[in-house]
C-alpha positions in Angstrom: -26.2 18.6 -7.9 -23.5 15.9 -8.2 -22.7 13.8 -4.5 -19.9 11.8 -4.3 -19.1 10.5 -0.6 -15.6 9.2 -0.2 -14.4 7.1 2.3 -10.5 6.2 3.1 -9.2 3.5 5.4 -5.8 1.9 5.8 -5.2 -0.6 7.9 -1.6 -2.7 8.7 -0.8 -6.5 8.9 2.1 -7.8 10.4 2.3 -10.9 9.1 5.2 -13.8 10.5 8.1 -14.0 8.3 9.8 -17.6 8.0 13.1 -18.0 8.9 14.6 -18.1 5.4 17.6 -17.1 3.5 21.0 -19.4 2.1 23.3 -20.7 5.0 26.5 -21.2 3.9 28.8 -23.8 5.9 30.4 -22.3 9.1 27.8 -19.4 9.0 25.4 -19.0 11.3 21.3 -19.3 10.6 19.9 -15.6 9.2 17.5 -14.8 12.4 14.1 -14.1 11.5 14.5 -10.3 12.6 17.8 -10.0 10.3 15.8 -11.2 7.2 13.3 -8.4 8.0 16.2 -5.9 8.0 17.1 -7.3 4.8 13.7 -6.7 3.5 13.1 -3.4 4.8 16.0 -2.1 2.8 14.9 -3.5 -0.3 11.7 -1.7 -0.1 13.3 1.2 1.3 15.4 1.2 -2.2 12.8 0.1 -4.3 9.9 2.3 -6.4 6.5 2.8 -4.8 4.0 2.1 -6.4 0.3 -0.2 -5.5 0.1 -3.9 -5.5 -3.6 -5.3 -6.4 -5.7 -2.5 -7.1 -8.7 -4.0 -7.4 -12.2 -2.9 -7.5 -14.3 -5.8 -4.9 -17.4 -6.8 -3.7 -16.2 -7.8 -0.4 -12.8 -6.9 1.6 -12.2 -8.6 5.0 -8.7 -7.8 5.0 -5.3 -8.2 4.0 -4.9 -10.5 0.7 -9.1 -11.0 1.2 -11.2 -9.6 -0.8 -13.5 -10.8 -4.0 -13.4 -8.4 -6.9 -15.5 -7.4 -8.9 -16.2 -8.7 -12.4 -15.6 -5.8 -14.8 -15.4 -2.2 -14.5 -19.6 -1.1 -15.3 -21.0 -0.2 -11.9 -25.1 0.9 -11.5 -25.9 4.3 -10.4 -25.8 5.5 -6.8 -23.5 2.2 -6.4 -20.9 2.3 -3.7 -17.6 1.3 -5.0 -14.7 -0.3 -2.8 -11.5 -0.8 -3.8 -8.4 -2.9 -2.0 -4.7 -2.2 -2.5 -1.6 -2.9 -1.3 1.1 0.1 -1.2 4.8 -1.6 -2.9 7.6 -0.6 -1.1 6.7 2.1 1.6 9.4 3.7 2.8 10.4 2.6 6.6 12.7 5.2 8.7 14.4 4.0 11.7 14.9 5.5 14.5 15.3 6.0 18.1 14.9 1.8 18.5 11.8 1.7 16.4 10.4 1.8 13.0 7.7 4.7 11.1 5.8 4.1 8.3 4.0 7.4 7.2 1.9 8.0 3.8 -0.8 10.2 2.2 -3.4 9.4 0.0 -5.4 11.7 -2.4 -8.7 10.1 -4.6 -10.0 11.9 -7.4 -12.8 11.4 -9.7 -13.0 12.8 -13.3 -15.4 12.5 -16.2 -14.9 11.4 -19.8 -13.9 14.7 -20.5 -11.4 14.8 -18.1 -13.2 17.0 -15.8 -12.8 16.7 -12.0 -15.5 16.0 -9.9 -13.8 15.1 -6.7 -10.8 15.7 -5.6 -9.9 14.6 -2.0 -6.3 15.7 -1.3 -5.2 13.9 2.4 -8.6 11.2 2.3 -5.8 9.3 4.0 -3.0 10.0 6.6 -1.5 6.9 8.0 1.4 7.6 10.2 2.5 4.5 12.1 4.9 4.4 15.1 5.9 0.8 16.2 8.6 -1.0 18.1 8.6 -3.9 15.6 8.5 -3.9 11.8 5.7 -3.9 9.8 6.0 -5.3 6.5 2.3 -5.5 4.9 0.2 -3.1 5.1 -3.5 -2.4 2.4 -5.7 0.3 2.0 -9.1 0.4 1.1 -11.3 3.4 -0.3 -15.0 3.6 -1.0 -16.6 5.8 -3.2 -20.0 6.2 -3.1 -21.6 7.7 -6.9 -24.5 9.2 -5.4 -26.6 10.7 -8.0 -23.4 10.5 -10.8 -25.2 10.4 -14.3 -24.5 7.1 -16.9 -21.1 7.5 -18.5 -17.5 6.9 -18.6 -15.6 7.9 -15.5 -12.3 7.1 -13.7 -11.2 7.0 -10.3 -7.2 8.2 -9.7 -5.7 6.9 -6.6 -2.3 9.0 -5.4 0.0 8.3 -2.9 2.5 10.4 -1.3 5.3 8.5 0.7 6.1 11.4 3.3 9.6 9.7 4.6 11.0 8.8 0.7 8.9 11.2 -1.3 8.2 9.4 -3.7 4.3 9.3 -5.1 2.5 6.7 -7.3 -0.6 7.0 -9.0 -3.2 4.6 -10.1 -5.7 5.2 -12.7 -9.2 2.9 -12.8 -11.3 3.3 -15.8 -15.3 2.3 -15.1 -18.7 3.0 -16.7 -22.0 3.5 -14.6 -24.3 2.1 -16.9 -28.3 3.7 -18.1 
């Protein structure tokens, strides 16, 4: 028998935005909460997709993590991967701002054959009075008794206020 053990986790950074942006004469400064407006509807308009997949070693959180070298992995490893979400979708409303996504994980053989699929691993749906503008994810996959071979791990996401998904494909080996 074949045990994979999955494990999802999302977790949200709000990180201080500079006051930035031209100033023409006459005009007055952009505020710090206008240029996160600004940025909130470029990601609203933009693709999602995943920033930094990466398969690590160690993730402490946002932007920290040490990945791993290569893609061959022992048997009964446990694998953990860090990514970033690009342009989640955020809806405002009713004075505030929501930031909701899925997350399915799949595991397939060479032969394309699924061994795991984990539709909903994830469901982060985040209510908040103040933007959020970063936001990573983390999974872990544990191989648990997975033979040697060729293997790959798909990440999809599911924006639930766009509807827009993204996929992410990683290719690894568990070695004899």
């Amino acid at each position: 028998m074949i045990r994979l053990f999955v494990v999802a986790l999302i977790a949200l950074v709000a990180l201080p935005v500079s006051q930035a942006g031209a100033q023409t004469a006459g005009a007055a400064p952009e505020t710090v909460d206008q240029l996160k407006e600004r940025i909130i509807d470029k990601e609203n308009a933009g693709k999602l997709g995943f920033r930094q997949f990466t398969l690590c070693t160690k993730i402490d959180g946002y932007g920290q993590f040490e990945p791993a070298v290569g893609s061959k992995v022992t048997a009964g490893t446990k694998l953990q991967f860090y990514y970033e979400p690009q342009n989640l979708f955020t809806k405002r409303a009713d004075g505030g701002y929501q930031k909701w996504f899925t997350q399915d994980m799949i595991v397939r053989d060479a032969s394309g054959k699924e061994l795991l699929r984990k539709e909903g691993a994830l469901d982060f749906n985040y209510k908040t009075k103040a933007p959020v503008l970063d936001v990573y994810g983390t999974n872990s996959l544990s191989l648990g008794d997975l033979p040697a071979g060729k293997y790959e791990f798909e990440a999809v996401i599911h924006d639930q206020l766009s509807k827009q998904d993204a996929r992410y494909l990683f290719k690894f080996e568990i070695a004899p």
